[in-house]
MIBA-238119 format. One line per field, with one value per residue (C-alpha): x, y, z. Coordinates in steps of 0.05 Angstrom, whole numbers. Layout:
BEGIN
px = c(X_...)
py = c(Y_...)
pz = c(Z_...)
END
This chain:
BEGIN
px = c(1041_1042_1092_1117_1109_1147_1100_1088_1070_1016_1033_1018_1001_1073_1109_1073_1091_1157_1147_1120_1162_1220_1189_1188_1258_1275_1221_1266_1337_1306_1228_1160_1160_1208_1184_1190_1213_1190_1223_1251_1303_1342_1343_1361_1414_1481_1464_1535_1580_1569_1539_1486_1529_1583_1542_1508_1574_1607_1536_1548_1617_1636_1604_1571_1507_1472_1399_1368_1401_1465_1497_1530_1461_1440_1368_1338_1388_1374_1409_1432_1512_1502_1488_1547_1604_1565_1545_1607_1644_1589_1605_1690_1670_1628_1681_1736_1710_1659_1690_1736_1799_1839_1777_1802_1850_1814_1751_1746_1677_1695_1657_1653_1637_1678_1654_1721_1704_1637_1607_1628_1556_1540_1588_1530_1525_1544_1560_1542_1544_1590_1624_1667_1734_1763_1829_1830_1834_1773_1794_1842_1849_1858_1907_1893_1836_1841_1775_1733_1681_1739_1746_1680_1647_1579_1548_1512_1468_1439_1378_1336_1265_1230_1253_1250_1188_1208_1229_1225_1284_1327_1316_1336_1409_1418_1417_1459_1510_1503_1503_1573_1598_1580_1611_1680_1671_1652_1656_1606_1542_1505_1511_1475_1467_1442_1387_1398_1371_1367_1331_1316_1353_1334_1376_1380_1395_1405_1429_1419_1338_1330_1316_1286_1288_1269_1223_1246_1272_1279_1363_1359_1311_1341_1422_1432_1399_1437_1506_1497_1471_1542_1588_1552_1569_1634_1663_1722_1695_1681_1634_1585_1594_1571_1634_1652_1723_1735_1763_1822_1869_1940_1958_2027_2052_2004_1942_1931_1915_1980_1952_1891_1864_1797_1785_1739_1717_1772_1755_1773_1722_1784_1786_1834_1861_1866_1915_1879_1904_1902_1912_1843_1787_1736_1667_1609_1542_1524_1447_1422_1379_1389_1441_1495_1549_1617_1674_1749_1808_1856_1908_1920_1978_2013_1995_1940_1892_1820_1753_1713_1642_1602_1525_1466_1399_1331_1299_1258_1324_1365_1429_1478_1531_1487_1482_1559_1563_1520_1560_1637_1674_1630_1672_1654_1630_1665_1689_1669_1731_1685_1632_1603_1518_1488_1544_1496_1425_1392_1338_1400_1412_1338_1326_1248_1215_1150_1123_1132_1077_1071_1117_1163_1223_1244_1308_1366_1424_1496_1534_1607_1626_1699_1717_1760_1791_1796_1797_1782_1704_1684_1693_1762_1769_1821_1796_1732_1754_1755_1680_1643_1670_1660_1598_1587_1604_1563_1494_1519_1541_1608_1611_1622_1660_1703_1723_1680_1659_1601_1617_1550_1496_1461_1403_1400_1347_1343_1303_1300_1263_1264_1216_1214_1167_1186_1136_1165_1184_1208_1233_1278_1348_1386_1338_1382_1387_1314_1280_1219_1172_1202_1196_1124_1100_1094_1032_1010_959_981_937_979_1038_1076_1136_1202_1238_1304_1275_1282_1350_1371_1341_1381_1443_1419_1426_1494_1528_1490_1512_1584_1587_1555_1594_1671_1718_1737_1811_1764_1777_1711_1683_1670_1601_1559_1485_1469_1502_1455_1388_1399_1438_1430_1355_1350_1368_1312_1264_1196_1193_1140_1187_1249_1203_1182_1265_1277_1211_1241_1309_1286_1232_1255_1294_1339_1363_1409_1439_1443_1475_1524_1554_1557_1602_1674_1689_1723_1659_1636_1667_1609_1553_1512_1518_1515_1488_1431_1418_1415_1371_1324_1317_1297_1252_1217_1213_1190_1140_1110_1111_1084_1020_1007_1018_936_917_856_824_759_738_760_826_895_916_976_1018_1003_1086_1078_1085_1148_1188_1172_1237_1294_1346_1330_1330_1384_1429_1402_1443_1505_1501_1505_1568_1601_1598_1629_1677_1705_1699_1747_1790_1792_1809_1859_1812_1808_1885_1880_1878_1900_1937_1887_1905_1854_1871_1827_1766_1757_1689_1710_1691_1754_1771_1814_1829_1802_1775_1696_1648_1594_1527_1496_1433_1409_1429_1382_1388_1341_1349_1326_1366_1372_1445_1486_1486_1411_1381_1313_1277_1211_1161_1102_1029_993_952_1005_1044_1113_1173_1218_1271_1317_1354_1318_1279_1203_1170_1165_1098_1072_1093_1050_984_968_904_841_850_930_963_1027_1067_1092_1158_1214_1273_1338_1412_1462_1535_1596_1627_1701_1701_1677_1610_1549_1489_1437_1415_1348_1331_1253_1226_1210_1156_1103_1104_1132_1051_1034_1077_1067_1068_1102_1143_1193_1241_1309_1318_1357_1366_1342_1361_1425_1446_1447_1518_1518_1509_1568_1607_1595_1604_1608_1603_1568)
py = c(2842_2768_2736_2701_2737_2801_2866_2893_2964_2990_2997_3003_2932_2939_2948_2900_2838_2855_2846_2782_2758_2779_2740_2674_2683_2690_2638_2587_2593_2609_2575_2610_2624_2676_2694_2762_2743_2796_2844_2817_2780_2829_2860_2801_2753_2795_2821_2786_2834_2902_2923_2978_3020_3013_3032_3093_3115_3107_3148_3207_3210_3199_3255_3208_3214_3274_3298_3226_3230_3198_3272_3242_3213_3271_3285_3291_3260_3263_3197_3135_3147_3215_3154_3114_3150_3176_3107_3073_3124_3101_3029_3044_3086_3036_2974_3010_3038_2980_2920_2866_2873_2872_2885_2957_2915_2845_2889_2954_2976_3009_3035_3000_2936_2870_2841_2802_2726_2735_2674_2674_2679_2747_2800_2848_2840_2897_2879_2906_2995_2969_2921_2890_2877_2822_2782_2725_2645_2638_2699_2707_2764_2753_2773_2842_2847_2884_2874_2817_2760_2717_2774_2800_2787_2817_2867_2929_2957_3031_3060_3117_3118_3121_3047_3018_2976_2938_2881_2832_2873_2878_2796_2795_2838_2811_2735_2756_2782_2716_2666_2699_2689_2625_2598_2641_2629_2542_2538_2585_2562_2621_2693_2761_2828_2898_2955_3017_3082_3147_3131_3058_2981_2918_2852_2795_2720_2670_2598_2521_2528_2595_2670_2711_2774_2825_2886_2958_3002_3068_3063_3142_3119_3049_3054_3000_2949_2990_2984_2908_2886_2919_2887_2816_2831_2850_2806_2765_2708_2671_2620_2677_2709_2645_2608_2539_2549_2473_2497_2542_2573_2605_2661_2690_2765_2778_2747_2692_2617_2583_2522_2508_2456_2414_2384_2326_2262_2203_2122_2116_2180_2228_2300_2285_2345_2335_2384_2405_2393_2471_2455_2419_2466_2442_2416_2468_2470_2546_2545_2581_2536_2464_2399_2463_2392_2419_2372_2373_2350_2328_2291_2249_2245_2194_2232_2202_2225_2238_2268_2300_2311_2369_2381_2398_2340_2349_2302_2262_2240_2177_2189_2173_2153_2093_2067_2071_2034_1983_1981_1981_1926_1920_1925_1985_2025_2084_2066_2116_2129_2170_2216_2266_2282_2335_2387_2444_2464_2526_2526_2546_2609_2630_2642_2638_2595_2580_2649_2618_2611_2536_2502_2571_2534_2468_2450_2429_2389_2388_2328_2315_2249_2229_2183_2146_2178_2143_2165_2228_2241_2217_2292_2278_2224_2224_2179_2151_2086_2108_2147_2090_2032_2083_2086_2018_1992_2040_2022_1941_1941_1968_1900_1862_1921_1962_2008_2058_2069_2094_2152_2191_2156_2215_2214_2144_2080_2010_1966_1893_1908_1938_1988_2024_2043_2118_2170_2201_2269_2325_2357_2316_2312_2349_2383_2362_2292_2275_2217_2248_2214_2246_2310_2297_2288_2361_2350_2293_2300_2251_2205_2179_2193_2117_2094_2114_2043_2024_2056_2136_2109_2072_2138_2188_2147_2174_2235_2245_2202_2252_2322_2285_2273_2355_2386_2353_2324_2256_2275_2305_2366_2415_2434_2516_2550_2542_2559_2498_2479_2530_2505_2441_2428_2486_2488_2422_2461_2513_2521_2503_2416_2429_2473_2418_2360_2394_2409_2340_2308_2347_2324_2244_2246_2306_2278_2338_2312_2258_2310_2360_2332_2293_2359_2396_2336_2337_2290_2240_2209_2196_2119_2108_2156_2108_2042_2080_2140_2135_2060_2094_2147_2099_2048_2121_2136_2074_2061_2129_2127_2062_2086_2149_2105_2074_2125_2133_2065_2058_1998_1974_2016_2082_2095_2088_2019_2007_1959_1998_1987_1914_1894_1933_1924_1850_1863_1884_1841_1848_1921_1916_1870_1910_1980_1944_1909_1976_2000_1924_1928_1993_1985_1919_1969_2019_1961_1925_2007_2024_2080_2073_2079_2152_2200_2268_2300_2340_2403_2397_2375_2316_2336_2314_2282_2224_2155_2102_2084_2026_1980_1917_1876_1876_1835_1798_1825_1820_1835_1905_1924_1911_1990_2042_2111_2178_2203_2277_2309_2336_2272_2262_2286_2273_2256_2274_2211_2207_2218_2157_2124_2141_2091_2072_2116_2062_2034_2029_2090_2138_2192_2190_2252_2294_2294_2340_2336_2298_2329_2336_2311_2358_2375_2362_2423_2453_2520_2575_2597_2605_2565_2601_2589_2567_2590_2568_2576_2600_2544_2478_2456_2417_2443_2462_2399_2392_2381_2410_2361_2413_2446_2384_2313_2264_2248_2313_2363_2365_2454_2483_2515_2473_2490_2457_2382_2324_2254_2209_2132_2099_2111_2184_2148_2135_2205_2232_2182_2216_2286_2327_2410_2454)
pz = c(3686_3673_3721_3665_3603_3589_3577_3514_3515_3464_3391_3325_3287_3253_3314_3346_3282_3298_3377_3367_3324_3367_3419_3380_3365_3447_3457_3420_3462_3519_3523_3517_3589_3626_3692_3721_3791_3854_3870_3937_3897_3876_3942_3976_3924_3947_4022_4046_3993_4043_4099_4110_4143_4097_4040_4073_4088_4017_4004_4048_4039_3973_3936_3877_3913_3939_3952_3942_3872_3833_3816_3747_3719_3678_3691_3613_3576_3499_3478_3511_3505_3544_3590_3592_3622_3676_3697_3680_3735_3788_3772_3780_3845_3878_3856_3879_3953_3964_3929_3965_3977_3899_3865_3837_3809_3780_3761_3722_3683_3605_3559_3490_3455_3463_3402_3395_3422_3397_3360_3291_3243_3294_3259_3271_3335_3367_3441_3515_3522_3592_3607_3673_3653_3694_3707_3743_3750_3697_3657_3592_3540_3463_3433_3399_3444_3508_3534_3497_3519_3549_3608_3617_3684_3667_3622_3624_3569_3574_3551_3555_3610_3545_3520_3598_3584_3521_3561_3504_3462_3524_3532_3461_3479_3542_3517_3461_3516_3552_3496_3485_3552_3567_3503_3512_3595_3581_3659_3673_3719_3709_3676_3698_3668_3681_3644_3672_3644_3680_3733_3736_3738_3726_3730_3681_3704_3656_3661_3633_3646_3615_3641_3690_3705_3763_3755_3749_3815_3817_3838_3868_3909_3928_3912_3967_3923_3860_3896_3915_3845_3827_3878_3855_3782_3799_3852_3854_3879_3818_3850_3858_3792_3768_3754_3757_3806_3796_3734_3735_3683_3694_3641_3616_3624_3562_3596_3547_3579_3583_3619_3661_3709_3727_3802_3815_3836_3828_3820_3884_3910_3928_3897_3846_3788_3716_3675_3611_3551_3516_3445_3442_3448_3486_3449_3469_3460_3437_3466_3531_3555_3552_3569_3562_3544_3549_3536_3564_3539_3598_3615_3687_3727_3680_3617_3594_3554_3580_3570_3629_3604_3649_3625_3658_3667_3685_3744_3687_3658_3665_3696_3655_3691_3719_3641_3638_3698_3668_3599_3639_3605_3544_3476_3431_3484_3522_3596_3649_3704_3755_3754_3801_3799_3824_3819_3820_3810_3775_3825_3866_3830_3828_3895_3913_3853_3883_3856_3781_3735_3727_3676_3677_3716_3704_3746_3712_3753_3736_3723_3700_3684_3663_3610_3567_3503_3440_3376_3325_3318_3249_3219_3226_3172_3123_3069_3043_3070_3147_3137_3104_3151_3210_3199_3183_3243_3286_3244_3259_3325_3355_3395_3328_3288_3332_3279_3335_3395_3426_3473_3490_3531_3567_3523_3516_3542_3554_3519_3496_3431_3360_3374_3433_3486_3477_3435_3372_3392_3352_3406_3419_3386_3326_3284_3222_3230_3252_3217_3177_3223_3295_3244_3232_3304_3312_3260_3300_3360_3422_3402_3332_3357_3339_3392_3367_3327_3294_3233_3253_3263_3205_3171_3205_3180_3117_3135_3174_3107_3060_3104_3102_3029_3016_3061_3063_3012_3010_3050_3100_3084_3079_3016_3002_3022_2953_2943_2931_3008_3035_3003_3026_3088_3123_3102_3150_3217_3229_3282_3236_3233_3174_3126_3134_3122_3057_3043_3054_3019_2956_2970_2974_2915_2868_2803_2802_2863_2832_2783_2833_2895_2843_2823_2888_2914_2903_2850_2889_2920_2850_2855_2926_2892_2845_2889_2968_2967_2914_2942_3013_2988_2955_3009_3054_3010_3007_3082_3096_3053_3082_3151_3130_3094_3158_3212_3211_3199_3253_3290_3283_3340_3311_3350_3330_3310_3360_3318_3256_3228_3244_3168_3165_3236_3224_3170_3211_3203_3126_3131_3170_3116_3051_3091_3114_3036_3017_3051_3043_2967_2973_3015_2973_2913_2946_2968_2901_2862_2910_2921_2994_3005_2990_3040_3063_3129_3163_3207_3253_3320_3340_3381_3453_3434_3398_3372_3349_3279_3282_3232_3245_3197_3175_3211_3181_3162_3239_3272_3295_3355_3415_3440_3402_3401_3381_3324_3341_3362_3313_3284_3256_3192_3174_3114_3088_3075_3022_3031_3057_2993_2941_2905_2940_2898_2863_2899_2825_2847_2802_2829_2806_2796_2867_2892_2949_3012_3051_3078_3151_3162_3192_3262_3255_3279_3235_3248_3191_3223_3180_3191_3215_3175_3216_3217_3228_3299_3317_3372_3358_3370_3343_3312_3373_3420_3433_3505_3521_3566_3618_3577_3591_3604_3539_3524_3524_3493_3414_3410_3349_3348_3379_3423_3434_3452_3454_3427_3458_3439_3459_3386_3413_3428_3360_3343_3398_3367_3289_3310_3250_3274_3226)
END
């Protein structure tokens, strides 16, 4: 077997569309390689829980194992439940006899399926065969829910000898399983999970830089590896069932959280402890692999408010926490308080990676960084007013109009200029609010690929005001699911870059689009539509297209011309004063109606990822900021540009006729994959991030179909700072 490519047995040529397209699915949370480690691993990762001798005499004595055989595992069992009571008593015997000292008590194995605290959007889902029930500091239990994904230490799945080898639909369950505990368990490092069938095992690991998993054993044959997989998924030390224990929560009678706790690093480099703040539900990112961001509300010792930020970097990433030292004092921008790196590694949890398959691991550090809390994120607005000038002043600069504040650098870069020295990457960032030409460089070989510039910005601007305006009413209130919600929006956040550029390319250049997207919006934008939106829309349009004209403009030699957008970046600061034009007229429209004074109570509790919305007065029309960034985290749509040779659309506001997408040129690679819908989550959290820079070096890696990654520009503060879940 490839030691990092699950088997897939022979079958026939339907079975086998459905395995691979099963594995493009896993490929995309969890990358296209996920090593099978040797089998010394799983011998080796829990040799402290028990002793030999211990465990030969629990298998002597205590009549579960006889004849070099587990006497409840029946022998030709003709379905997988037959399965599940039989092992779930082994699991019970072995916790209570073998486990530490309270562990019959904090752990107990059941039978069933805790699909309560499952991510909303996965009602089918149908949850683990077994799971460990557990109580504890990191553990609560819904209410109605005896045993759901907020106590479960690990899960088990059963199945039959016959299914053992179809290792890519266990992956499949067994991230499903884990995707559901790390977003009910946010403080989790690192989940595990067990196959077992009649007569084999085999464990699961999965944390922020993927999977692996171990080859079968034969547990008759080896229960002292069998037992000690089930003391490590069943322990009550939480630091090695993969918890964070900085993070603690005390529970009433009914085991629901009534308060909680987070330990770390002071200003003054003492261990200092935050209470958290319970009413705010932490901001999560829902992807396995990845940055993992998870944001706390807290309060300090004098009541404060506070936000600790804990997320997971690769070694080719700038820390962030030496940006924010860089920023501290600076207007407009968040202030850091203290900030511990290198928290934890995944290479940690893996034991021996050296027998990887090249580009299979990628380690992944883990950072928490506390902060500063201002205001509600910009979803939070109450009135058309607060949107538009939020916005405003975070495509101006937040030094000059303070109505926000940029809170999220850990994407972000330094530079002096307009455009940056950083290649256009589609991997990079939130697939919805890409700029068409980040969408396009998965059609472009290394070799066109143009540096990122304020552009891909300015355009993903576009596309956070345009999800706003589709997707909430002017009080901030959201609007109802509608079909014409889900063949836009939601057609901007799948997996395939070359099915959303042709969404959006209809969306900027289709004339139906005016009529359209006026109707789907509640009413009470109609006083910003004509001048804002369609202006917005038109000067996207226009710039996309010319960028798009260019992007294989050559030199006299034959190569790629390096200063290709010259004719256009040379614009900026009037670029730069036709947007902010845009939003000024409107604003002194709302002012000058009364329009703007209208607003609406919301009932949301403000989110502990936040940018400010004060009221300060508007700036003048100023230059562009000097930081560029990638605009790709929950906060960056992306538009579709024109084919290179065609005449520019008009700029008037009307649409012209929609022409085709724009061809790919010979020798340009595309993929066919269709895009996934995304749902709304029970906890609050941004579309997926973006983060793949493990799979190859930035030059390098242009392979469809993408996998996640994140933004990458300091206007990825930008885009922390205009959170808007979907």
């Amino acid at each position: 077997m490839d030691s990092s490519t699950p088997s897939v047995y022979s079958v026939d040529s339907s079975t086998r569309e459905n395995l691979h397209r099963l594995r493009d699915m896993i490929s995309q949370d969890l990358g296209g390689n996920i090593p099978e480690t040797p089998s010394s691993w799983a011998e080796s990762i829990y040799k402290d829980l028990s002793t030999t001798a211990t465990i030969q005499n629990f298998l002597d004595a205590g009549g579960e194992y006889c004849n070099g055989r587990w006497t409840r595992i029946p022998e030709a069992p003709r379905i997988n439940s037959e399965l599940h009571r039989p092992i779930c008593r082994i699991i019970n015997s072995v916790i209570q006899r073998l486990g530490t000292s309270g562990a019959s008590n904090g752990r107990e194995a059941v039978v069933g399926e805790p699909t309560r605290g499952a991510t909303a959007g996965t009602e089918q889902y149908g949850g683990p065969d077994i799971a460990i029930k557990a109580t504890g500091p990191s553990f609560s239990i819904l209410k109605g829910a005896p045993t759901a994904f907020t106590n479960v230490a690990a899960c088990f799945d059963v199945r039959l000898d016959s299914e053992a080898d179809d290792v890519w639909s266990h992956l499949a369950r067994m991230s499903e399983h884990a995707k559901h505990i790390f977003f009910q368990q946010p403080n989790r490092f690192y989940v595990r999970s067990m196959l077992v069938t009649q007569n084999s095992t085999r464990l699961f690991h999965f944390d922020r830089s993927g999977a692996q998993y171990t080859p079968p054993f034969n547990f008759h044959e080896d229960p002292h590896t069998f037992i000690r997989l089930i003391l490590g998924l069943s322990t009550l030390d939480e630091r090695i069932l993969g918890l964070d224990d900085s993070i603690r929560w005390t529970t009433a009678a009914d085991g629901t959280k009534n308060g909680g706790t987070l330990r770390t690093i002071g200003p003054d480099y003492t261990i200092v402890t935050y209470e958290l703040v319970l009413d705010e539900e932490p901001f999560i990112r829902p992807t396995l692999r990845g940055r993992g961001t998870t944001c706390w509300a807290a309060k300090n010792s004098e009541g404060q408010r506070i936000i600790v930020k804990d997320y997971w970097v690769t070694d080719k990433c700038t820390s962030e926490f030496k940006l924010l030292e860089a920023v501290k004092g600076l207007r407009g921008i968040c202030q850091m308080i203290s900030y511990e790196s290198d928290r934890a590694q995944t290479q940690d949890f893996r034991g021996n990676i050296s027998s990887f398959k090249k580009g299979a691991f990628q380690n992944r550090a883990s950072v928490r960084i506390v902060m500063k809390a201002y205001g509600s994120t910009i979803e939070k607005f109450t009135s058309i007013e607060q949107v538009l000038a939020a916005l405003r002043g975070a495509i101006t600069d937040p030094k000059e109009d303070e109505r926000g504040v940029l809170i999220d650098l850990d994407m972000a870069f330094k530079t002096d200029e307009l455009v940056s020295k950083t290649l256009i990457d589609h991997k990079l960032g939130t697939r919805m609010f890409q700029s068409f030409m980040v969408l396009k460089s998965c059609e472009l070989s290394p070799e066109y690929l143009p540096p990122h510039d304020y552009l891909d910005d300015l355009e993903s601007f576009f596309w956070i005001f345009t999800y706003i305006l589709l997707t909430f009413k002017p009080n901030g209130n959201r609007m109802p699911r509608s079909s014409y919600l889900e063949s836009t929006v939601l057609a901007w956040t799948g997996d395939n870059t070359s099915i959303i550029c042709d969404h959006k390319w209809r969306f900027l250049n289709s004339p139906r689009t005016i009529t359209e997207a006026r109707q789907a919006i509640d009413s009470g934008w109609h006083c910003i539509y004509d001048h804002l939106f369609l202006g917005f829309r038109a000067f996207t349009r226009e710039l996309s297209f010319a960028k798009d004209g260019l992007v294989y403009q050559e030199s006299s030699d034959g190569s790629p011309a390096p200063d290709r957008f010259a004719s256009i970046l040379d614009k900026a600061d009037h670029h730069y004063a036709r947007v902010i034009g845009l939003f000024d007229a409107s604003l002194e429209k709302l002012q000058k109606s009364g329009v703007a004074a209208v607003s609406a109570p919301k009932a949301d509790a403000p989110s502990c990822c936040s940018g400010s919305q004060s009221t300060t007065s508007d700036p003048v029309v100023s230059k562009p900021t000097s930081v560029v960034t990638s605009a790709t985290s929950l906060q960056d749509f992306q538009p579709v540009t024109s084919p290179g040779g065609r005449s520019p659309p008009p700029t008037n506001g009307k649409a012209a006729p929609c022409p085709d997408r724009p061809v790919t040129p010979p020798n340009q690679a595309t993929d066919h994959v269709e895009p996934a819908i995304s749902r709304s989550p029970k906890r609050r959290y941004d579309e997926v991030e973006l983060d793949d820079e493990e799979d190859a070096s930035f030059e390098s890696k242009r392979r469809c179909p993408p996998s996640r990654s994140a933004l990458r520009g300091i206007l990825a503060s930008v885009y922390g700072y205009c959170q808007a879940w979907l």
